[in-house]
N, CA and C atoms as an extended XYZ file, in Angstrom:
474
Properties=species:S:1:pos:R:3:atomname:S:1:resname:S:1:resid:I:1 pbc="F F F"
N        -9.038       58.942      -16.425 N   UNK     1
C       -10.416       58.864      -16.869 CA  UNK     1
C       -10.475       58.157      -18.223 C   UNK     1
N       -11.386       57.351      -18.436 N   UNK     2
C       -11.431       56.319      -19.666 CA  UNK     2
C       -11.954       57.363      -20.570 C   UNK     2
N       -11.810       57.445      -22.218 N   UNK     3
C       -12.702       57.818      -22.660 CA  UNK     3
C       -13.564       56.778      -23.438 C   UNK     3
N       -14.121       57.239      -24.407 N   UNK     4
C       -15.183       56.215      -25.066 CA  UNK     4
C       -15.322       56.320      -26.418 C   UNK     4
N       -15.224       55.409      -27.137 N   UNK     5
C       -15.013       55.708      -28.786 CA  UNK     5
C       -16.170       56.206      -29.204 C   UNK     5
N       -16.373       57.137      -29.992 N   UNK     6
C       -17.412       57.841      -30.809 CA  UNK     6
C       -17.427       58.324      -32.441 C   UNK     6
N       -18.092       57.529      -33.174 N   UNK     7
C       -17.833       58.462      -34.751 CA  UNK     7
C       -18.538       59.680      -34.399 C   UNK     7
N       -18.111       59.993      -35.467 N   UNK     8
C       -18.763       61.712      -35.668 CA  UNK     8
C       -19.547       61.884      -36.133 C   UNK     8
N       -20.808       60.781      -36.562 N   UNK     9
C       -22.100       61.183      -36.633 CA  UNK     9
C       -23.005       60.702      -35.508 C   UNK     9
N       -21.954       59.843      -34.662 N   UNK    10
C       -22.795       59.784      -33.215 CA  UNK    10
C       -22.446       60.821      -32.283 C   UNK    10
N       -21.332       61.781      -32.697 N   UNK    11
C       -21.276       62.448      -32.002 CA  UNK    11
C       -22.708       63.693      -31.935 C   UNK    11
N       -22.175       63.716      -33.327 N   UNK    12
C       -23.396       65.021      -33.787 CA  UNK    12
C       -24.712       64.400      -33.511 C   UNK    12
N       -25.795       63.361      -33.689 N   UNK    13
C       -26.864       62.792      -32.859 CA  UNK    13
C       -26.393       62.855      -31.300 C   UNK    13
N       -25.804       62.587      -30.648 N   UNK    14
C       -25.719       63.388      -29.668 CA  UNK    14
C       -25.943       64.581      -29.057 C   UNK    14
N       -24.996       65.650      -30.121 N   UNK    15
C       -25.431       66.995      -29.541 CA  UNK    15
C       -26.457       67.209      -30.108 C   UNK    15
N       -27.057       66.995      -31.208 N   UNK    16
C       -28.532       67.403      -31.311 CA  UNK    16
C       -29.319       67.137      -30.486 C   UNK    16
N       -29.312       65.855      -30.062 N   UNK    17
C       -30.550       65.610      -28.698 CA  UNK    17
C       -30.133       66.578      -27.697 C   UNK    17
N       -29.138       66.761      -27.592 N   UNK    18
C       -28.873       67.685      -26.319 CA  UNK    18
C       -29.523       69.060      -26.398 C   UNK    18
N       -29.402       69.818      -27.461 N   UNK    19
C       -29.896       70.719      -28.061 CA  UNK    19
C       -31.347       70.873      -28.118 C   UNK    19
N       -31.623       69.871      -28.255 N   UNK    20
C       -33.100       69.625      -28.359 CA  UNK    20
C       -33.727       69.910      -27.243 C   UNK    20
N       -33.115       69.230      -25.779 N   UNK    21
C       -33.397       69.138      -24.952 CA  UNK    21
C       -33.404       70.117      -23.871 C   UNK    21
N       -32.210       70.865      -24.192 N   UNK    22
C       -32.243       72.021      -23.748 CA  UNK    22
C       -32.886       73.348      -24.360 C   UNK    22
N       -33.164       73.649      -25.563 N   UNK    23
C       -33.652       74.561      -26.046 CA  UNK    23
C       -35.261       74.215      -26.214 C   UNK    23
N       -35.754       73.312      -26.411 N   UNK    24
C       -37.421       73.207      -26.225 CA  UNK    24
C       -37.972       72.276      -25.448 C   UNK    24
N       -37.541       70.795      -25.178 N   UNK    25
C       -38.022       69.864      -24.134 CA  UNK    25
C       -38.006       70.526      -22.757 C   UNK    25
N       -36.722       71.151      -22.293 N   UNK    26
C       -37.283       72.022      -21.172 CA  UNK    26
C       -38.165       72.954      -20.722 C   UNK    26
N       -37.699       73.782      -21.988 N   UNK    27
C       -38.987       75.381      -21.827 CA  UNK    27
C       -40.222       74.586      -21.761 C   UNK    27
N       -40.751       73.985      -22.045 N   UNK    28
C       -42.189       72.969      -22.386 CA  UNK    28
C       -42.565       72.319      -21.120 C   UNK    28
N       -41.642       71.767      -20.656 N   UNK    29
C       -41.616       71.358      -19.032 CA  UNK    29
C       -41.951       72.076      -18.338 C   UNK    29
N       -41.138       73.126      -18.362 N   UNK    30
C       -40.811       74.293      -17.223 CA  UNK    30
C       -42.408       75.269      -17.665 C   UNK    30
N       -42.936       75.397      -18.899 N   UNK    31
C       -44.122       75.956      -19.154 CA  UNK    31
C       -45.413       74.990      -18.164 C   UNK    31
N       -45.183       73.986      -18.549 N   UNK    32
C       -46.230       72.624      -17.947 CA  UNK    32
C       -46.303       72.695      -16.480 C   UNK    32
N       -44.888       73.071      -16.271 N   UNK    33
C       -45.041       72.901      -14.279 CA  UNK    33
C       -46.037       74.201      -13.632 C   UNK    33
N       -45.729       74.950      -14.477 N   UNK    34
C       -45.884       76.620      -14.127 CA  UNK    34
C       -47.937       76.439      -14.314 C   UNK    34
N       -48.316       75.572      -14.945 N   UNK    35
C       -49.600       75.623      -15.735 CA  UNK    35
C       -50.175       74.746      -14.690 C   UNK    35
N       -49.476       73.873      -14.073 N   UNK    36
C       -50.093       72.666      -13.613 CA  UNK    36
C       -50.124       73.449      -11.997 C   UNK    36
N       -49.173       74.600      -12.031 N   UNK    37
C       -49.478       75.200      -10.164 CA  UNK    37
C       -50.468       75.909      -10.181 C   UNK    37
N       -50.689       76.266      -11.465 N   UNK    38
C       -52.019       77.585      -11.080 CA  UNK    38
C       -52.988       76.727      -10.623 C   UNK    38
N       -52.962       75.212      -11.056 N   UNK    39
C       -55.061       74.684      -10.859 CA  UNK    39
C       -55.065       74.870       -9.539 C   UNK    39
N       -54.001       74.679       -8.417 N   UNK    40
C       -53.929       74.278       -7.296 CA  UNK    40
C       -53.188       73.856       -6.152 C   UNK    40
N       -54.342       72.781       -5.144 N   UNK    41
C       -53.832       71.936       -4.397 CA  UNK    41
C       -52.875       71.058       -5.486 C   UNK    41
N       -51.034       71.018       -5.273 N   UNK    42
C       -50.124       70.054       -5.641 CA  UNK    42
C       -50.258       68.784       -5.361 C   UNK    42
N       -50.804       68.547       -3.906 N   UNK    43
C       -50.697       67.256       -3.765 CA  UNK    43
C       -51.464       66.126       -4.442 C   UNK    43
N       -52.346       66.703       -4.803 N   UNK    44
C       -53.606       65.934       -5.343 CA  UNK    44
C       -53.514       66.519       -7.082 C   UNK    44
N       -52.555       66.814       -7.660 N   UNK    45
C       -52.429       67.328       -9.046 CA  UNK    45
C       -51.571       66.243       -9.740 C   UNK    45
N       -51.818       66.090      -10.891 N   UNK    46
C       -51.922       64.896      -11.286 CA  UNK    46
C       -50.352       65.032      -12.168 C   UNK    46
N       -50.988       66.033      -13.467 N   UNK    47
C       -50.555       67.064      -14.106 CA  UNK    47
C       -49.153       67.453      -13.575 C   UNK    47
N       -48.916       68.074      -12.338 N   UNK    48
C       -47.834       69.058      -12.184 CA  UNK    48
C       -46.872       67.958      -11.462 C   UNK    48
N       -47.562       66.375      -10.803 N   UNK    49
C       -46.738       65.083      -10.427 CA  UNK    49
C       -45.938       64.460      -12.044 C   UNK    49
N       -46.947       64.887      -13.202 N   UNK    50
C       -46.276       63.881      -14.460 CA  UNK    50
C       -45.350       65.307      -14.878 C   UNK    50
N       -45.579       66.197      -15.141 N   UNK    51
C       -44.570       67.331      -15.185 CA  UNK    51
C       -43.250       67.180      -14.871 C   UNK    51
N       -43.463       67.527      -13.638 N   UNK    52
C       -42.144       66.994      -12.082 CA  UNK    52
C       -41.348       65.635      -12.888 C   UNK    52
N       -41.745       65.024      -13.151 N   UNK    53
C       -41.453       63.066      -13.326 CA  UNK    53
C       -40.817       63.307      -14.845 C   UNK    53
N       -41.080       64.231      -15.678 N   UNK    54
C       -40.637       64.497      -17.366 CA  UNK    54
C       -39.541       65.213      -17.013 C   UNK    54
N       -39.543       66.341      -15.898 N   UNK    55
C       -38.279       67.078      -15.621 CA  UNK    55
C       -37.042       66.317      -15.303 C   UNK    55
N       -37.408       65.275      -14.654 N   UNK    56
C       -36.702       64.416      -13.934 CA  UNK    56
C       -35.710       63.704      -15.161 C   UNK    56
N       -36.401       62.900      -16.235 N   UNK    57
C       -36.202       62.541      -16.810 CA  UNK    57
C       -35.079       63.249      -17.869 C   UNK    57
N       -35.774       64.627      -18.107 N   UNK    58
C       -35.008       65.719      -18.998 CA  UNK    58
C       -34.071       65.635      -18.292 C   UNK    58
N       -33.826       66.185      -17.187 N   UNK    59
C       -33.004       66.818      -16.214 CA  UNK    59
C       -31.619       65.700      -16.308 C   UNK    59
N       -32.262       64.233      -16.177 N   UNK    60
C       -31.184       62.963      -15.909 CA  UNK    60
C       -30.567       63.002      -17.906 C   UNK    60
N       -31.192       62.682      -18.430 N   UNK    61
C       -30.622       62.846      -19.767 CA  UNK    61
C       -29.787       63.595      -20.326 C   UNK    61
N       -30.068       64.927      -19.779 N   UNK    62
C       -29.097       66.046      -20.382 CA  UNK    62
C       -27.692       65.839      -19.348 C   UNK    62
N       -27.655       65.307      -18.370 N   UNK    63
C       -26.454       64.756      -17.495 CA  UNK    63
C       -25.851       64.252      -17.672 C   UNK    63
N       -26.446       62.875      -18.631 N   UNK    64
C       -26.171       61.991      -19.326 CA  UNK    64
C       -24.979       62.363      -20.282 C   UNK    64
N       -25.831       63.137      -21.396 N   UNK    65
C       -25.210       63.188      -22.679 CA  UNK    65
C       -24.053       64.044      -22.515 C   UNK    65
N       -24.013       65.090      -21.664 N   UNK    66
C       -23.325       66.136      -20.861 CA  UNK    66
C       -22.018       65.163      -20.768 C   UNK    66
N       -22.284       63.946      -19.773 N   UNK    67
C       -20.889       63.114      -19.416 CA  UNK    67
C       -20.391       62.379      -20.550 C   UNK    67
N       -21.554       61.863      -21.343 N   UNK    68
C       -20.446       60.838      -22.373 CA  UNK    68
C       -19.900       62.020      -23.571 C   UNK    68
N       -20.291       63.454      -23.873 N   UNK    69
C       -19.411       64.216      -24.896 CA  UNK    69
C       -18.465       64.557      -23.976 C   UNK    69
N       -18.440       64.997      -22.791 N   UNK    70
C       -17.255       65.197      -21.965 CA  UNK    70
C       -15.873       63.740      -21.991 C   UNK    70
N       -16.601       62.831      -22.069 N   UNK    71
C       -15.480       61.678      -22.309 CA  UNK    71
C       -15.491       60.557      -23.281 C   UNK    71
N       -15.692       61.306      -24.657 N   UNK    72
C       -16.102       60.543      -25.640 CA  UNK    72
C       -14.223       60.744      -26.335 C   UNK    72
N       -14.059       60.305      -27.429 N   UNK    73
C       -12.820       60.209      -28.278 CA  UNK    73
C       -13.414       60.470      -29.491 C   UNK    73
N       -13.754       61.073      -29.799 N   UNK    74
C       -14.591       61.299      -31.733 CA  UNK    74
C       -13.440       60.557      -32.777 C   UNK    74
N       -13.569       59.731      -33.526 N   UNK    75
C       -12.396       58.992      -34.217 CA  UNK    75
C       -13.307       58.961      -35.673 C   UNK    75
N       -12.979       59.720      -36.489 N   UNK    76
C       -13.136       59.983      -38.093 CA  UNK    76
C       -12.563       59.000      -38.707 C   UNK    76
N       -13.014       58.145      -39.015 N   UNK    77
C       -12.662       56.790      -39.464 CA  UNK    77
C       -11.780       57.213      -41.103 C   UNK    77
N       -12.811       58.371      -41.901 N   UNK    78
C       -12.329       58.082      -43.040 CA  UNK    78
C       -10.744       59.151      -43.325 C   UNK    78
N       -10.586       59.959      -42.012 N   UNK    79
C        -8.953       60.017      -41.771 CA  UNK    79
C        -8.036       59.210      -41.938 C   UNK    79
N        -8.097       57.873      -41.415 N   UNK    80
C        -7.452       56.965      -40.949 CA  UNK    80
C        -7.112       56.141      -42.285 C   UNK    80
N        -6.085       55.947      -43.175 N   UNK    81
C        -5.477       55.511      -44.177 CA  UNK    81
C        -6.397       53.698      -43.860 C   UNK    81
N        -6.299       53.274      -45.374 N   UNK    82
C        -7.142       52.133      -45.367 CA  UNK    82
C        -6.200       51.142      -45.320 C   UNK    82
N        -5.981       49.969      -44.966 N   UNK    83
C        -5.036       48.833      -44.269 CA  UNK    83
C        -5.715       47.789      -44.790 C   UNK    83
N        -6.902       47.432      -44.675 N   UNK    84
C        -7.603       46.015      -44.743 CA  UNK    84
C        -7.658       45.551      -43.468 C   UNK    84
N        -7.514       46.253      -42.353 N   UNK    85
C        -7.796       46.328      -40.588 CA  UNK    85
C        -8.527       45.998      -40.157 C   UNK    85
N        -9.796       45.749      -39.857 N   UNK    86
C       -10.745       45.879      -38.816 CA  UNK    86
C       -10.051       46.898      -37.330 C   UNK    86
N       -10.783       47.949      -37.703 N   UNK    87
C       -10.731       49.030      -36.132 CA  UNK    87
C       -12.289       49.202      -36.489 C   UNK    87
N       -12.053       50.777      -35.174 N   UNK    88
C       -12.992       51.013      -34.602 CA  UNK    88
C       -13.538       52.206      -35.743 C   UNK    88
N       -15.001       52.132      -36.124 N   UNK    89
C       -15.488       53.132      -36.933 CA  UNK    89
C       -15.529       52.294      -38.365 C   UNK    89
N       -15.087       51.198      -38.701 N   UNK    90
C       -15.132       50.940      -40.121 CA  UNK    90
C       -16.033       50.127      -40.397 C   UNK    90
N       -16.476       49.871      -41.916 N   UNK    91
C       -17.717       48.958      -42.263 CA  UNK    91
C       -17.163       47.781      -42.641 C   UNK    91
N       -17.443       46.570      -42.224 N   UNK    92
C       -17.022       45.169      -42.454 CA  UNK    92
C       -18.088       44.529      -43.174 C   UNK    92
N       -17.506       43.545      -44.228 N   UNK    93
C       -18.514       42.865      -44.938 CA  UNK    93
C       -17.995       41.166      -44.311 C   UNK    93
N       -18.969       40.511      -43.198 N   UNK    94
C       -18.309       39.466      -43.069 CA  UNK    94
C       -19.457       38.353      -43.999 C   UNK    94
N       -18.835       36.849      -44.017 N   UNK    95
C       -19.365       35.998      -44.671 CA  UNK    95
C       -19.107       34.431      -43.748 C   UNK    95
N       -20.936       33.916      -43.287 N   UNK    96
C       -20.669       33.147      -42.234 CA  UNK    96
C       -20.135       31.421      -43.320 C   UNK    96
N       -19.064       30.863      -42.879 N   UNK    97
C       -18.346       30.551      -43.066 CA  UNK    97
C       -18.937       29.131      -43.415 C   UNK    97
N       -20.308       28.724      -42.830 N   UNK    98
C       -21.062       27.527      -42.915 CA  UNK    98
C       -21.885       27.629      -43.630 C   UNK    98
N       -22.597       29.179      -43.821 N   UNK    99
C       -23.943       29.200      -44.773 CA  UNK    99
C       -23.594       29.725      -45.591 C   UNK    99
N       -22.290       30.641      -45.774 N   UNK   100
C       -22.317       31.525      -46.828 CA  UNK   100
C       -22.827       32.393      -47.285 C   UNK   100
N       -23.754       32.879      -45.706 N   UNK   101
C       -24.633       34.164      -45.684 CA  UNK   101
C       -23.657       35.063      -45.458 C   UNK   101
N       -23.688       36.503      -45.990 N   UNK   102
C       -23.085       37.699      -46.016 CA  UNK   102
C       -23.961       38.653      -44.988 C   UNK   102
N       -23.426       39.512      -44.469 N   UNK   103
C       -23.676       40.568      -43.880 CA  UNK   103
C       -22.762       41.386      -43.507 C   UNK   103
N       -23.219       42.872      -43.394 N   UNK   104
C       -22.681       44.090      -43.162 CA  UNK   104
C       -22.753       44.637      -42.546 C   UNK   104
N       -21.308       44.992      -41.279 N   UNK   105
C       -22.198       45.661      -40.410 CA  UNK   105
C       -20.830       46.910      -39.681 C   UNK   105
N       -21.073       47.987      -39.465 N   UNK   106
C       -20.485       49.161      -39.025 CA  UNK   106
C       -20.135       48.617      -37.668 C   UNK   106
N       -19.000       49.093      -37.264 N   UNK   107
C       -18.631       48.674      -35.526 CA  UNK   107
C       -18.733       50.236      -35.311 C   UNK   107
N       -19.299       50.712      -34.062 N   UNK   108
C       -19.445       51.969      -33.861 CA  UNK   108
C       -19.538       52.043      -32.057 C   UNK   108
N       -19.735       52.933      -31.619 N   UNK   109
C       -19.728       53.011      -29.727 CA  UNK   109
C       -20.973       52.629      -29.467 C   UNK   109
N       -21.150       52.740      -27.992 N   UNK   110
C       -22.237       52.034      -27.487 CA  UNK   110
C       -23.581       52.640      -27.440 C   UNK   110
N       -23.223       53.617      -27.594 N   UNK   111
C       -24.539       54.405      -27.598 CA  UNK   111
C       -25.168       54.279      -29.482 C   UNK   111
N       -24.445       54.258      -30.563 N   UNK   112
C       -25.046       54.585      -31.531 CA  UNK   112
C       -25.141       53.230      -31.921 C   UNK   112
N       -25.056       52.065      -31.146 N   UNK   113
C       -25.309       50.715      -31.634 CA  UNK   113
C       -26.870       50.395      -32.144 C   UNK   113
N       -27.277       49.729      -33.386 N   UNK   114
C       -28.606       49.825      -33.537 CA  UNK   114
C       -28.276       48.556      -34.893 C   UNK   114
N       -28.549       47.720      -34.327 N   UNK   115
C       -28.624       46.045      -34.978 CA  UNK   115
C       -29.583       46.003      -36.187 C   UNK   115
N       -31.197       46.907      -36.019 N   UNK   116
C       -31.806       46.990      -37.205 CA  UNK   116
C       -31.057       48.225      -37.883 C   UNK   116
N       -29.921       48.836      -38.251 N   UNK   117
C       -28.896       49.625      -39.371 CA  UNK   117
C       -28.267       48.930      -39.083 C   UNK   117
N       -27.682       47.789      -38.441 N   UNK   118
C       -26.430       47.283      -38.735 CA  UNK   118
C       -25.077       47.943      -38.443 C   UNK   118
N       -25.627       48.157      -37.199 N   UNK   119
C       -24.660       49.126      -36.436 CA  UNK   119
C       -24.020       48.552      -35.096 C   UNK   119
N       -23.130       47.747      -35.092 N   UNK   120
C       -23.102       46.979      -33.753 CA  UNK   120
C       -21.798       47.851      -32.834 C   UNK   120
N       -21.926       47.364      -31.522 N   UNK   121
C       -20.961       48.144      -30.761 CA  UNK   121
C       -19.814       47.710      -30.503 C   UNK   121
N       -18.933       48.751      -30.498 N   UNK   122
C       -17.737       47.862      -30.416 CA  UNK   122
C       -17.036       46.177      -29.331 C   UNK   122
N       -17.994       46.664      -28.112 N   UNK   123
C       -18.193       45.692      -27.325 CA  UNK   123
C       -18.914       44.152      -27.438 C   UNK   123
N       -19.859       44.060      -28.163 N   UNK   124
C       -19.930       43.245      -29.102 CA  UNK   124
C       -19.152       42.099      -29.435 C   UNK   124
N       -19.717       40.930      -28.543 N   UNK   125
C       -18.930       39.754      -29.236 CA  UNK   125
C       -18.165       39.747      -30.744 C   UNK   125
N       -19.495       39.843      -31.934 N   UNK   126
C       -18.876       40.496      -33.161 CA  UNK   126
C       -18.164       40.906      -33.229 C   UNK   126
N       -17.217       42.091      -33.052 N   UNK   127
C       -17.299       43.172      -32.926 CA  UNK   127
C       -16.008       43.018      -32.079 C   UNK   127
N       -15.600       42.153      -30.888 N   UNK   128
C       -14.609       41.986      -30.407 CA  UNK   128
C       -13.758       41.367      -31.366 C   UNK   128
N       -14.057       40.255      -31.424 N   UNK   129
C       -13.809       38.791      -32.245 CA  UNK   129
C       -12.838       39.933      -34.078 C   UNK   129
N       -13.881       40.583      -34.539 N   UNK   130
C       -13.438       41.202      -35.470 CA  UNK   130
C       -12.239       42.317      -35.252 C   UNK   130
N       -12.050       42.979      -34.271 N   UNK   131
C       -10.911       44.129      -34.174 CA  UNK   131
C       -10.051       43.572      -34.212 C   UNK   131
N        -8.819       44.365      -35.165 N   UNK   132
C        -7.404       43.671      -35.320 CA  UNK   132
C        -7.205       43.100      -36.363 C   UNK   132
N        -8.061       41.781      -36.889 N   UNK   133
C        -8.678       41.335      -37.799 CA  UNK   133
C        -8.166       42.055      -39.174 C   UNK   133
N        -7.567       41.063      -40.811 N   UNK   134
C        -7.352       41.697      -41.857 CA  UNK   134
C        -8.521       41.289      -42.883 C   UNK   134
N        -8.379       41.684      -43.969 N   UNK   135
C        -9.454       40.714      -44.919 CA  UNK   135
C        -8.410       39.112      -45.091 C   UNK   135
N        -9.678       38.305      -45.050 N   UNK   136
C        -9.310       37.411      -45.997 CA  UNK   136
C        -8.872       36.156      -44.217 C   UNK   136
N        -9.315       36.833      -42.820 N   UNK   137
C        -9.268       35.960      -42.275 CA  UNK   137
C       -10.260       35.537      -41.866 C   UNK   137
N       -10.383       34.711      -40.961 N   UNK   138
C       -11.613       33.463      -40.361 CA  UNK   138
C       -11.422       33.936      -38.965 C   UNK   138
N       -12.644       34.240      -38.079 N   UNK   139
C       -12.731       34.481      -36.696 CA  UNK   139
C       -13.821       34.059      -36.102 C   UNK   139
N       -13.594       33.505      -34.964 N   UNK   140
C       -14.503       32.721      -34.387 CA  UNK   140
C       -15.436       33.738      -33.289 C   UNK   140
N       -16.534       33.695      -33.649 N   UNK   141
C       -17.817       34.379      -32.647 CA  UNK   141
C       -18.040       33.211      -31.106 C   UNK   141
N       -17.947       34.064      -30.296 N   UNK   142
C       -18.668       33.064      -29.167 CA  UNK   142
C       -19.628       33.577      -29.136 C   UNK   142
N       -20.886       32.890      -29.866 N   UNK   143
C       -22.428       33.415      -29.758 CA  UNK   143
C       -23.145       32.599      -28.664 C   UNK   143
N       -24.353       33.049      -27.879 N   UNK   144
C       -24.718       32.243      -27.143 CA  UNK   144
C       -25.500       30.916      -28.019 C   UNK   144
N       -25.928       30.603      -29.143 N   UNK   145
C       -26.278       29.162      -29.836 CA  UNK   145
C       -24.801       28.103      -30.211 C   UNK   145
N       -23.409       29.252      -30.260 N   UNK   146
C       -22.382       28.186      -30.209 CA  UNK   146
C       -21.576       28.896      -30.865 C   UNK   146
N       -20.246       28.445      -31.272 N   UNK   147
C       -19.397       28.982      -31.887 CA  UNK   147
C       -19.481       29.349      -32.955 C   UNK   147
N       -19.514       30.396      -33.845 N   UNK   148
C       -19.720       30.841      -35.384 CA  UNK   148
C       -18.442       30.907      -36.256 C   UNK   148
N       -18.208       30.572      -37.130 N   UNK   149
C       -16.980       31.513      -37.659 CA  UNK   149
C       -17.580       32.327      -39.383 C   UNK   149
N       -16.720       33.197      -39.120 N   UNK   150
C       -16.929       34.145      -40.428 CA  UNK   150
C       -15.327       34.295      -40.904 C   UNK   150
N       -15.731       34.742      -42.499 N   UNK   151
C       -14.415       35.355      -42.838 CA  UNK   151
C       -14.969       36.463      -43.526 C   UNK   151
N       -13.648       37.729      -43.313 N   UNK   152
C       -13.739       38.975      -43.366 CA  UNK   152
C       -13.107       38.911      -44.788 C   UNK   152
N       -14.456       39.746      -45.519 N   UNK   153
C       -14.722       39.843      -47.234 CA  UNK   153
C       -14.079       41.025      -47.167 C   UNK   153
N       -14.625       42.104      -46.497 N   UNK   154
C       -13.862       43.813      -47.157 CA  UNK   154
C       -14.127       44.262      -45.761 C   UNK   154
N       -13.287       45.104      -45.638 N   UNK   155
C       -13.441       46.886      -44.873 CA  UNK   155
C       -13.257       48.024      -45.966 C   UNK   155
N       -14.578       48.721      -45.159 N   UNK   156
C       -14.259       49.677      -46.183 CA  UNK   156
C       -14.207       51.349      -44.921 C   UNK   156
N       -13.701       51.943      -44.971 N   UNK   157
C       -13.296       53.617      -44.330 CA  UNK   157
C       -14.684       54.496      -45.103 C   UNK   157
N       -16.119       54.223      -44.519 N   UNK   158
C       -16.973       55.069      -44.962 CA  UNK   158
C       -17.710       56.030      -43.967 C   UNK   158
């Protein structure tokens, strides 16, 4: 069974939604369905059809999150002695190599990827291109407008 890289604050956003989901998004559901049988005829209830359709939803989500903490790898980045590496979990400062624009960006799993924080996934062209990677080299992006290159300014274990 594969697992799946996870920091440990995507882990913990994880179980909070889960938590969430199970301790009040359901009861709320399960209150709504119960509210929506008293009016009536079901078939023609509007209410206890969008109910049904939110359960569904709850129901598939918490399955969800259920499978990826069951086969996640939690990897504490700032355990991991500092190298000047590019792995998985660390913050990279790259610098594009033509403009001399800088940017910063966390490699993290797929689920906590979020481009407006600057959070890209490890899968990630970026993100490929960068693992392995020390400071102070040049790596080429296959972006879909064309080839990029950057060189890697810092990692930092935050």
């Amino acid at each position: 069974m594969q697992k799946y890289p996870m920091t440990l604050a995507g882990e913990k956003t994880l179980r909070e939604e889960l938590d969430k989901l199970k301790k009040e998004d359901r009861p709320k559901i399960s209150k709504a369905i119960a509210e929506a049988r008293e009016h009536g005829d079901l078939k023609e209830n509007a209410e206890y059809h969008a109910a049904r359709e939110q359960q569904g939803f709850c129901e598939a989500r918490i399955q969800d999150i259920e499978g990826k903490l069951s086969n996640c790898q939690v990897i504490d980045v700032k355990s991991i002695p500092e190298t000047g590496k590019v792995i998985f979990g660390v913050t990279v400062k790259i610098i594009n190599v033509d403009t001399d624009q800088e940017i910063t960006y966390q490699i993290v799993g797929q689920d906590e990827a979020n481009v407006r924080l600057n959070k890209i996934s490890v899968s990630s062209p970026i993100a490929r291109a960068l693992i392995g990677k020390e400071v102070g080299d040049v790596v080429v992006v296959n972006a879909p407008s064309g080839d990029v290159e950057y060189e890697i300014d810092e990692v930092k274990h935050i």
